[in-house]
C-alpha positions as CSV (number, residue, x, y, z in Angstrom):
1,X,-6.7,-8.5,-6.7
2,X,-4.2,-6.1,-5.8
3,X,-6.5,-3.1,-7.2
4,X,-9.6,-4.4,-5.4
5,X,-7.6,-4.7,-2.2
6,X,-6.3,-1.3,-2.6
7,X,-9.6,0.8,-3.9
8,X,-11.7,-1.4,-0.3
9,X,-8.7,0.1,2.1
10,X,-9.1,3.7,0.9
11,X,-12.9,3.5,1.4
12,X,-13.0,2.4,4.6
13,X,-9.9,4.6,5.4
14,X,-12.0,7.1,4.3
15,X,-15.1,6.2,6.2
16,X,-13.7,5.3,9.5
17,X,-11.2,8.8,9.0
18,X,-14.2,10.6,8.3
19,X,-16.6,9.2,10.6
20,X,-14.3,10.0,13.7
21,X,-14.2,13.5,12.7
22,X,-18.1,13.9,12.7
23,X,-18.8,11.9,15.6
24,X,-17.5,12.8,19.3
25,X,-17.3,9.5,20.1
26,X,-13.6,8.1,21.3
27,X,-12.7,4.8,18.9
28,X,-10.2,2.5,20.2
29,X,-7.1,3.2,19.0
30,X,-7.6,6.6,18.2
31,X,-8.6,7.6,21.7
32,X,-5.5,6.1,23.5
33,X,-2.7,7.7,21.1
34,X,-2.6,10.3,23.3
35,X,-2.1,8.8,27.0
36,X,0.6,6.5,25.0
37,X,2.6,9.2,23.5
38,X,2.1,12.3,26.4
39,X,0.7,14.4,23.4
40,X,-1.6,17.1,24.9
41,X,-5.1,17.5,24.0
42,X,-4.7,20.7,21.4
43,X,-6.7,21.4,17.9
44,X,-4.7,18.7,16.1
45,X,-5.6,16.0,18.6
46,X,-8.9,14.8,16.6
47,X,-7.0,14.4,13.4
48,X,-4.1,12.3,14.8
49,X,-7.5,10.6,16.7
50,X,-9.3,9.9,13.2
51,X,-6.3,8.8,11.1
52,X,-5.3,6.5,13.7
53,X,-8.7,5.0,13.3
54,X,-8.7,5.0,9.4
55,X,-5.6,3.8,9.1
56,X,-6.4,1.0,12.1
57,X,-9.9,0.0,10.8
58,X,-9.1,0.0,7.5
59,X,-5.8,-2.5,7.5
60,X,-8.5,-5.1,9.6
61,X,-11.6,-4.7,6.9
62,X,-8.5,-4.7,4.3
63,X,-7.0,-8.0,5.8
64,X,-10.7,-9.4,5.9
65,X,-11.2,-8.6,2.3
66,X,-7.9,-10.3,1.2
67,X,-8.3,-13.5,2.8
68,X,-11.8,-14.1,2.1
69,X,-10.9,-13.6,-1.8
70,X,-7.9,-15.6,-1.4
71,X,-10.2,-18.3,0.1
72,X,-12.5,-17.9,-2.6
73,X,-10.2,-17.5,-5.7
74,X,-8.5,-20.7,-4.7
75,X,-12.0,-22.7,-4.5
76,X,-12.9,-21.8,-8.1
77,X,-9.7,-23.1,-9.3
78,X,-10.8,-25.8,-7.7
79,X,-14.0,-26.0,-9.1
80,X,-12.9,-25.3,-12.3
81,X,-10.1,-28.3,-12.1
82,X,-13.2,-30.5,-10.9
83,X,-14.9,-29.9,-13.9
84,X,-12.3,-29.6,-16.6
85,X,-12.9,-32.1,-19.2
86,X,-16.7,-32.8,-18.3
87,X,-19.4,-32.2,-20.7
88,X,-21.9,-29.9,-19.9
89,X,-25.0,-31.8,-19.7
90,X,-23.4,-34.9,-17.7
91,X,-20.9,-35.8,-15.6
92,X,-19.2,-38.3,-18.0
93,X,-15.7,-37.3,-19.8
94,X,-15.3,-36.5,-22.7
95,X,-13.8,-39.0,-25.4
96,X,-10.6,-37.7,-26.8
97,X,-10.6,-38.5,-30.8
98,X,-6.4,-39.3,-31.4
């Protein structure tokens, strides 16, 4: 799960890194970085802009990710206790030969 989480951050650090780069358009995070710390707008300003917003955007799609399969990987064991020792074609159980 780990592996999964991991290889779903770097994408949509990635994207969201990337796609404040290409598009002019101030993000949330990225575009108040500077008024919190003083920086000064320079040529490095859109970098700091765009990894603020990959790193931001891509810990809450991350965190999204993990809990849904969390949810989900604890309802199929669940599911598969529910139907441990039930035969396939019914739902009576199984007689255990001693």
């Amino acid at each position: 799960m780990w592996v999964r989480g991991g290889a779903v951050f770097l994408a949509f650090f990635l994207l969201f890194t990337l796609a404040s780069l290409a598009v002019p358009v101030p993000l949330f995070p990225g575009s108040i970085i500077h008024t919190l710390f003083g920086l000064t707008v320079d040529s490095y300003a859109p970098f700091v802009s765009a990894l603020a917003n990959g790193i931001t955007y891509g810990l809450i799609v991350w965190l999204v990710f993990f809990l849904a399969t969390r949810r989900l990987d604890e309802s199929g064991v669940s599911d598969y206790k529910n139907r441990k020792g039930r035969s396939q074609r019914g739902n009576k159980k199984r007689a255990i030969k001693q």
